[in-house]
C-alpha positions as CSV (number, residue, x, y, z in Angstrom):
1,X,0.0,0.0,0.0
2,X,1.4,3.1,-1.1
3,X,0.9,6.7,0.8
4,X,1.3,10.2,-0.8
5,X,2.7,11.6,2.6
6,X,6.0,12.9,1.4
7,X,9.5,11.0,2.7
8,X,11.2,12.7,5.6
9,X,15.2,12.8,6.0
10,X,17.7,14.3,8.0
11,X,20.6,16.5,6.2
12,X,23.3,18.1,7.7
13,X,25.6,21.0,6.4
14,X,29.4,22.0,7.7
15,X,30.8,25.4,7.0
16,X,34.4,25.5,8.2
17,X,35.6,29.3,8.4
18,X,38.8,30.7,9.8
19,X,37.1,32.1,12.5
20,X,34.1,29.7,13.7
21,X,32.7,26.2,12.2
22,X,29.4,26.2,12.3
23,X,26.8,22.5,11.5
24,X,22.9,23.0,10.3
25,X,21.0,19.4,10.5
26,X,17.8,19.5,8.9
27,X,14.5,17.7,8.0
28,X,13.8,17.7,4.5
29,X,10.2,17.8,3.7
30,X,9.1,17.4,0.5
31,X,10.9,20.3,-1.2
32,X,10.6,22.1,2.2
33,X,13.7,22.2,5.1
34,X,12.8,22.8,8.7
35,X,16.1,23.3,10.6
36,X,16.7,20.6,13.8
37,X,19.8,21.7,15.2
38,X,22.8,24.5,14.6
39,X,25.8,24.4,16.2
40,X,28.8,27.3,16.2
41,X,32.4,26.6,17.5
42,X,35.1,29.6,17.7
43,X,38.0,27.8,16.6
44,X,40.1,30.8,15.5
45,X,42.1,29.2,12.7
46,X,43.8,32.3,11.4
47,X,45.2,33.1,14.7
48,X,47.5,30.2,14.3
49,X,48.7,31.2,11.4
50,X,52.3,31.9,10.8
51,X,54.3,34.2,8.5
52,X,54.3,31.2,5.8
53,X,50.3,31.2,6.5
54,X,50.8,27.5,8.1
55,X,48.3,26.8,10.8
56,X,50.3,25.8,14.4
57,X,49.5,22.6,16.5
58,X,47.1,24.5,18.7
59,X,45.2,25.7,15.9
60,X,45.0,22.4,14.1
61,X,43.9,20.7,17.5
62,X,41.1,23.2,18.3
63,X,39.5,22.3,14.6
64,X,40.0,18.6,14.9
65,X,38.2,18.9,18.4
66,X,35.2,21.0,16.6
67,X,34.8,18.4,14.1
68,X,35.5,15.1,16.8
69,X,32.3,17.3,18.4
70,X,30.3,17.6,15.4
71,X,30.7,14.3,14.8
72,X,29.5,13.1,18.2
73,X,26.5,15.0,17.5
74,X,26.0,13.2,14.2
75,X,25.8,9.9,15.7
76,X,23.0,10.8,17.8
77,X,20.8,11.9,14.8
78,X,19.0,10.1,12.4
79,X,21.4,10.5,9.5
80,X,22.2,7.3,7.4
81,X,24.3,8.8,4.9
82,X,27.7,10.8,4.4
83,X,29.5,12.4,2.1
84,X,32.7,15.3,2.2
C-alpha cells in the first residue's frame, strides 16, 4: 500500500571558516527544510597562522576537536548517509 505523505530525511551542512565552524542538521520535507539543530564553535584558525600562512599545532587541534564534536552529534541523529 502506497501513501502520498512525502519521505522525511535528515541533512546536515558543515561550514568550516577561519574564524568559527558552524553545523545545520535538517529535515527535508518534501521540497521544504525545517532546521533541527545548529551548532557554532570559535576555533580561530587564522590566529594560528604563521608568517608562511601555516596553521600551528594548537590551531590544528582546536579544529579537529570541533569536528571530533560535530561528529559526536551526528551519531546521535538520524542521518544514514555521508559524504565530504
Amino acid at each position: 500500500m502506497q501513501t502520498d505523505q512525502p519521505v522525511e530525511k535528515n541533512i546536515a551542512a558543515i561550514d568550516l571558516g577561519s574564524n568559527s565552524f558552524h553545523m545545520v542538521v535538517a529535515k527535508v520535507v518534501g521540497q521544504d527544510l525545517q532546521v533541527v539543530s545548529r551548532h557554532k564553535q570559535r576555533v580561530r584558525l587564522a590566529s594560528g597562522l604563521d608568517s608562511q600562512n601555516n596553521l600551528n599545532n594548537a590551531a590544528m587541534q582546536r579544529g579537529l576537536d570541533c569536528l571530533q564534536m560535530f561528529a559526536e552529534r551526528l551519531r546521535g541523529s538520524m542521518l544514514k548517509t555521508f559524504v565530504s
